[in-house]
C-alpha positions in Angstrom: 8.8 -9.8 5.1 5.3 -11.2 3.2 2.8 -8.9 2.4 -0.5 -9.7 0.2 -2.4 -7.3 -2.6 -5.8 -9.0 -2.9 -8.2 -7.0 -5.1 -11.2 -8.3 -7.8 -10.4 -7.5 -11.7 -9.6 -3.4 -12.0 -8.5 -2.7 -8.8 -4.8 -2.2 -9.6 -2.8 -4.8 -8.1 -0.3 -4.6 -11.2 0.3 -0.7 -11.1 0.8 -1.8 -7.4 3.9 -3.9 -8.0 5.0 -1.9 -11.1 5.4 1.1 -8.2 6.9 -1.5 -5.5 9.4 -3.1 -7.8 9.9 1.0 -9.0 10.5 2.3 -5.5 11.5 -0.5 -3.6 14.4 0.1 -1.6 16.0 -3.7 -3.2 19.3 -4.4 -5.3 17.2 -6.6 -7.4 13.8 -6.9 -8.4 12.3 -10.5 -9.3 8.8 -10.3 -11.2 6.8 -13.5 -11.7 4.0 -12.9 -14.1 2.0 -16.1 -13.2 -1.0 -16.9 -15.4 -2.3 -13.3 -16.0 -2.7 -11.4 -19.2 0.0 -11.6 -21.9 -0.7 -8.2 -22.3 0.7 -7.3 -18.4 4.1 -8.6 -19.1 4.6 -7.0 -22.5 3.4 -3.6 -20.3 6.7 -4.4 -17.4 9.0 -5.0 -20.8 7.6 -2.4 -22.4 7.8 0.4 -19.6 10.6 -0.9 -17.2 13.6 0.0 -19.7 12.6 3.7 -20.2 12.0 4.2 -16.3 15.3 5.5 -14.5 16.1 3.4 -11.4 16.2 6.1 -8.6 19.1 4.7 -6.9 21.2 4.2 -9.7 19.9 6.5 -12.4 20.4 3.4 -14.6 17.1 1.8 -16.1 15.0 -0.3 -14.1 15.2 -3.4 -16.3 19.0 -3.7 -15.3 17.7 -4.7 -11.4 15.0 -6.5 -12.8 14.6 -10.4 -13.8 11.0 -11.5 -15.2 9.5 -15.0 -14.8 7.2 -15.3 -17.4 3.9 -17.2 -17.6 0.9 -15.8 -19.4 -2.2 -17.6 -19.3 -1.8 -19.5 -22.8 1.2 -21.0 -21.7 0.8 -24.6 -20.3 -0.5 -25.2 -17.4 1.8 -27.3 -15.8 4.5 -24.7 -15.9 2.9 -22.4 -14.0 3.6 -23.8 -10.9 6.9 -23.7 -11.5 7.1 -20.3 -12.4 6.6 -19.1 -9.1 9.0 -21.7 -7.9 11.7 -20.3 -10.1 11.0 -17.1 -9.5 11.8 -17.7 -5.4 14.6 -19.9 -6.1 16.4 -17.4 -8.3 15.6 -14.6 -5.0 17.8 -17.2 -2.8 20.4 -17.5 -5.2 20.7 -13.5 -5.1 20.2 -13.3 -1.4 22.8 -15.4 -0.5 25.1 -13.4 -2.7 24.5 -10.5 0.0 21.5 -8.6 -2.1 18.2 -7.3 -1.1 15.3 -8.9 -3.4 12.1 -8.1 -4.0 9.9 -10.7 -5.7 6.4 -9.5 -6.8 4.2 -12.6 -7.3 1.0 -11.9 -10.0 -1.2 -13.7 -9.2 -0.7 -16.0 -7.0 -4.5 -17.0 -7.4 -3.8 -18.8 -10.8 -0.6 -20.4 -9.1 -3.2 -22.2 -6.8 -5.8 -22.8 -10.2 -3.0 -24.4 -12.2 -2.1 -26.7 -8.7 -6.1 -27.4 -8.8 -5.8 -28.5 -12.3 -3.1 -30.7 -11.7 -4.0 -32.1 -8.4 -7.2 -33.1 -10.8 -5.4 -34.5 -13.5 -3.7 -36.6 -10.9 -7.1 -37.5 -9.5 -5.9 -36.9 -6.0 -8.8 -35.8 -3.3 -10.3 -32.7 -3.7 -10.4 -30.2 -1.2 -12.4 -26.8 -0.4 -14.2 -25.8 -3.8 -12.0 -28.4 -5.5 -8.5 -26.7 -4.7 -6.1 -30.0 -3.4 -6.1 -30.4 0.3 -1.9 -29.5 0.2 -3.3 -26.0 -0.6 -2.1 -24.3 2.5 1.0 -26.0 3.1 2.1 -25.1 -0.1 1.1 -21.4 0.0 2.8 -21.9 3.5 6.0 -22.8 2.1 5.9 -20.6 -0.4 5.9 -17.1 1.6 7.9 -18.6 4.4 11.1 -18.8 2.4 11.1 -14.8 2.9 13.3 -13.3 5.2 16.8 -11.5 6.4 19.7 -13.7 6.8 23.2 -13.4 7.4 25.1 -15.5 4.9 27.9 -18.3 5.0 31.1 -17.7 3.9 34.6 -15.7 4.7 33.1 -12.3 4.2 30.0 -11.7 7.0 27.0 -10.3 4.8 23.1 -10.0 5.4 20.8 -10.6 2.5 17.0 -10.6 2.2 13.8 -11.9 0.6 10.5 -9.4 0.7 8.0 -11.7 -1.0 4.3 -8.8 -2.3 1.8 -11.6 -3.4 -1.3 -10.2 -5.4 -4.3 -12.7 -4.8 -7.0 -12.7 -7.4 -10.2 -13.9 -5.8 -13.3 -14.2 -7.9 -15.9 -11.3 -7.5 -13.2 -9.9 -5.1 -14.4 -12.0 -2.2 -12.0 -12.4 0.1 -13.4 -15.5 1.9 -12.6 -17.6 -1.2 -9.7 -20.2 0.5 -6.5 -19.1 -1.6 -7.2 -15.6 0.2 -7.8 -17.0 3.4 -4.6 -19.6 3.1 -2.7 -16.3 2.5 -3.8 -15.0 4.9 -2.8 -16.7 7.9 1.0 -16.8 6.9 1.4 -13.3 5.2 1.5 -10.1 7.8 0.9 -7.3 5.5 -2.9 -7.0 3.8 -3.4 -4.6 1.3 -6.7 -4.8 0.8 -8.1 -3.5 -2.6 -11.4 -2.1 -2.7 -13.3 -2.4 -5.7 -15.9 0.8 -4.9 -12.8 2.7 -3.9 -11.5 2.0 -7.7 -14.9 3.1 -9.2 -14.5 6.3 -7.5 -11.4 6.2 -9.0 -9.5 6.2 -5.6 -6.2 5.1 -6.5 -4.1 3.0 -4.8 -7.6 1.3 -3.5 -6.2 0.4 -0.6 -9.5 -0.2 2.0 -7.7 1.9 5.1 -10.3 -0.3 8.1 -9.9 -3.6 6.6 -6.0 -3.5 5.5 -3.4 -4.1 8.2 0.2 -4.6 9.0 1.4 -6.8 12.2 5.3 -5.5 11.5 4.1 -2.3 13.2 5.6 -3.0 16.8 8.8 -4.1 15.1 9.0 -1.4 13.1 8.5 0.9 16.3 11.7 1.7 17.3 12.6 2.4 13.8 10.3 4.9 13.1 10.9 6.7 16.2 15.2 7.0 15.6 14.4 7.2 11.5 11.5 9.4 11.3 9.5 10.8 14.0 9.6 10.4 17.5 6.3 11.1 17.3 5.2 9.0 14.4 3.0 6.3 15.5 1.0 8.6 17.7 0.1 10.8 14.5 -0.7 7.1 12.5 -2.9 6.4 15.9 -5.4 9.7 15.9 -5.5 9.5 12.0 -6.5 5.8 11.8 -9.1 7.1 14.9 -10.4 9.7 12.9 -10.3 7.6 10.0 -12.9 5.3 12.3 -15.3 8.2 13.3 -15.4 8.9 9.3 -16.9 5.4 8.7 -19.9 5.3 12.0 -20.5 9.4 11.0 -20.7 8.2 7.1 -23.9 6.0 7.9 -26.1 9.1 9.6 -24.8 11.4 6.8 -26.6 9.2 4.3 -29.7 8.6 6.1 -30.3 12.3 7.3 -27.8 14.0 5.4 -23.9 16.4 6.8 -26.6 19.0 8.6 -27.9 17.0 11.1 -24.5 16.4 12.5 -22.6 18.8 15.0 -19.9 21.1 14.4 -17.5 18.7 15.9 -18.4 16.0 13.6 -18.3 17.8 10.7 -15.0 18.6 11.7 -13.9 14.8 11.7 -15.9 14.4 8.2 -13.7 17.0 7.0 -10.7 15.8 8.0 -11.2 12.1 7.4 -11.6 13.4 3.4 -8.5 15.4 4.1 -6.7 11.9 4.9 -8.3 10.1 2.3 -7.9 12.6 -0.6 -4.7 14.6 0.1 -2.8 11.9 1.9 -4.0 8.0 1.0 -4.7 9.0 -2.6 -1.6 9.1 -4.9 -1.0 9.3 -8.9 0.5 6.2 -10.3 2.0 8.9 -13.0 2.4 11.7 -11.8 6.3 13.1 -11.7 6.6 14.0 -8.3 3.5 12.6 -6.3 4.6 8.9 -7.8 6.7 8.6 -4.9 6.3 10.1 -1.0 9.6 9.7 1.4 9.1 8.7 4.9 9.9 12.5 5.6 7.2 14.2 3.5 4.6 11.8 4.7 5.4 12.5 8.2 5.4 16.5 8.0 2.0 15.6 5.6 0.2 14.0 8.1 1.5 16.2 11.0 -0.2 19.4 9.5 -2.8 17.5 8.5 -3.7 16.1 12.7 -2.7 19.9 13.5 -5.1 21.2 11.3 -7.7 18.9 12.9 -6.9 20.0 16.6 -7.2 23.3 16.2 -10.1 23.3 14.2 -11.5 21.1 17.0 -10.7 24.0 20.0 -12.2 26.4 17.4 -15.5 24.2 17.5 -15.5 24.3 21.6 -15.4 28.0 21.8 -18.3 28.7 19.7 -16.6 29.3 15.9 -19.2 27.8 13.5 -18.3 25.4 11.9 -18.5 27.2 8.2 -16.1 29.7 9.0 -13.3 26.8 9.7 -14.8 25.3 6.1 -13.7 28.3 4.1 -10.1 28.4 5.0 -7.4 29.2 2.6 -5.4 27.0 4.2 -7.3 23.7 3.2 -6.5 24.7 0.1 -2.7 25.0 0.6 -3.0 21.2 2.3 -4.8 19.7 -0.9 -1.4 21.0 -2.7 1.3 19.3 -0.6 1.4 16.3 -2.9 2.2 17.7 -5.5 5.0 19.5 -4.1 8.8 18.5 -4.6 10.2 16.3 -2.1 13.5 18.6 -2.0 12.6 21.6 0.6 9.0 20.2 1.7 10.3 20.2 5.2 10.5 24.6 4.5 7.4 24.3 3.0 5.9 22.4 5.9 7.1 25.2 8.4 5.7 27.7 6.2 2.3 25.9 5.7 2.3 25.6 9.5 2.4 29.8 10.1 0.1 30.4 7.5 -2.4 27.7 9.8 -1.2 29.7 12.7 -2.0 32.7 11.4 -5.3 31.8 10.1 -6.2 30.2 12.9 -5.3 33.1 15.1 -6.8 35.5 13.1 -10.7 33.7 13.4 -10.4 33.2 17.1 -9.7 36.9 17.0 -13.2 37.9 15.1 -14.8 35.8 17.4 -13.4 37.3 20.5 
């Protein structure tokens, strides 16, 4: 599949891919450092050898190729760095692998084709990019994909293509942003206020999306959860509420709202600050499993329920605020992905209990 990391300067598209090519569940990883900082690819040889591949326990850098082009290399190369960069995927996808080819940035890709489509004197066109601008993006992303190989031995390879797009002033209206747009499937939408509150990764949860959701349906359900996308459902609701509830909280301030909205406000930071939220470097919250994120979000959607029938019979709202347990739920991140399932069950009596116990007072 094709997904796209656009973000304006800071917003940490490179830490993005760094984790992706990390983590990725790929054979090999292909990184094409196209026109950015020289500085950004000494960082990837620099840090990749001393990080242990998970899968193998062998360094990274044995999975990893680099295409290098830093921005005080010529500017006709660049274009093909990119271009080498897919071809050499193929080559190993054909051989049976997975690949992973992380793309940065694909922005000065499309300002080095602008210089040469100038050179060339050919017609300009939006804000001076060539009118082949699409098509080529187009062509580009499309040669992702899974495909079963020819030959005597039956094998399946694949291509996952993570673009980050650069757009000036992070405006995402800008047409190498747009282009991408209508071919990739997966937005990751970096926010640049989410990155000065230091919110890392900055993905924007209303404006990012992924149309591989219905495909991935049936997966989820057999994989993880049967109850899975429900959970994503009610948090991306609450998630919603959070962002029409934020606007009356800064005109009139959290006390004007009810119990049951201060309940969602509560819960919505729960989401964005135990759950979206992760340390780049952190030894264990670095990397979540499918698992841990379900049974994370799960007590996180049952803490929100309960609280809510709390709120209908009458507990204030205050009393719900001072839990211990919303302590415990800022820890799970931080906990070891080995036995987090016991710790979830455990997590879940201690809710019960508390839970229980303040429907007791109140009776």
């Amino acid at each position: 599949g094709v997904a796209a990391i656009p973000g304006g300067f800071g917003t940490g598209k490179t830490v993005m891919q760094h984790q992706l090519a990390q983590w990725a569940d790929a054979d090999v990883v292909i990184f094409v450092g196209c026109g950015e900082r020289g500085n950004e690819m000494a960082e990837v040889l620099e840090r990749f050898p001393k990080l242990k591949d998970p899968r193998t326990g062998l360094p990274l850098m044995m999975r990893t190729i680099l295409v290098a082009n830093v921005s005080n290399m010529p500017i006709a190369a660049r274009e093909a760095s990119v271009y080498t960069g897919i071809t050499m995927a193929e080559y190993f996808r054909d051989m049976g692998y997975d690949v992973a080819l992380q793309a940065d940035s694909t922005s000065r890709w499309a300002e080095a084709m602008r210089e040469v489509s100038g050179r060339l004197e050919e017609m300009p066109g939006e804000e001076g990019y060539p009118a082949y601008l699409a098509s080529r993006i187009a062509m580009f992303y499309e040669r992702a994909g899974r495909v079963e190989t020819l030959g005597s031995k039956s094998r399946v390879g694949s291509i996952s293509i993570v673009g980050a797009v650069s757009p000036p002033g992070g405006d995402f209206s800008e047409p190498v942003t747009q282009n991408t747009l209508r071919v990739v499937k997966v937005f990751w939408a970096l926010d640049t206020e989410l990155a000065y509150r230091r919110h890392f990764p900055a993905i924007n949860w209303l404006m990012s999306y992924s149309l591989y959701l219905d495909s991935l349906d049936e997966w989820y359900r057999n994989k993880v959860a049967k109850d899975w996308s429900k959970l994503r459902s009610t948090a991306m609701g609450i998630l919603q509420q959070d962002a029409e509830l934020q606007e009356i909280v800064q005109l009139v301030g959290p006390d004007a709202l009810s119990d049951r909205q201060r309940v969602v406000l509560e819960v919505a930071k729960m989401i964005k600050e135990d759950y979206l939220m992760q340390h780049a470097y952190h030894p264990i919250d670095t990397y979540c499993s499918m698992e841990k994120a379900y049974h994370m979000l799960k007590i996180i959607i049952e803490f929100y329920e309960r609280a809510m029938k709390c709120v209908d019979k009458g507990i204030p709202f205050r009393k719900i605020a001072s839990l211990p347990v919303i302590e415990s739920i800022a820890r799970m991140k931080i906990q070891p992905i080995e036995g987090f399932e016991d710790y979830a069950k455990k997590l879940m009596r201690e809710m019960e209990k508390e839970f229980s116990e303040l429907l007791g007072e109140t009776t």
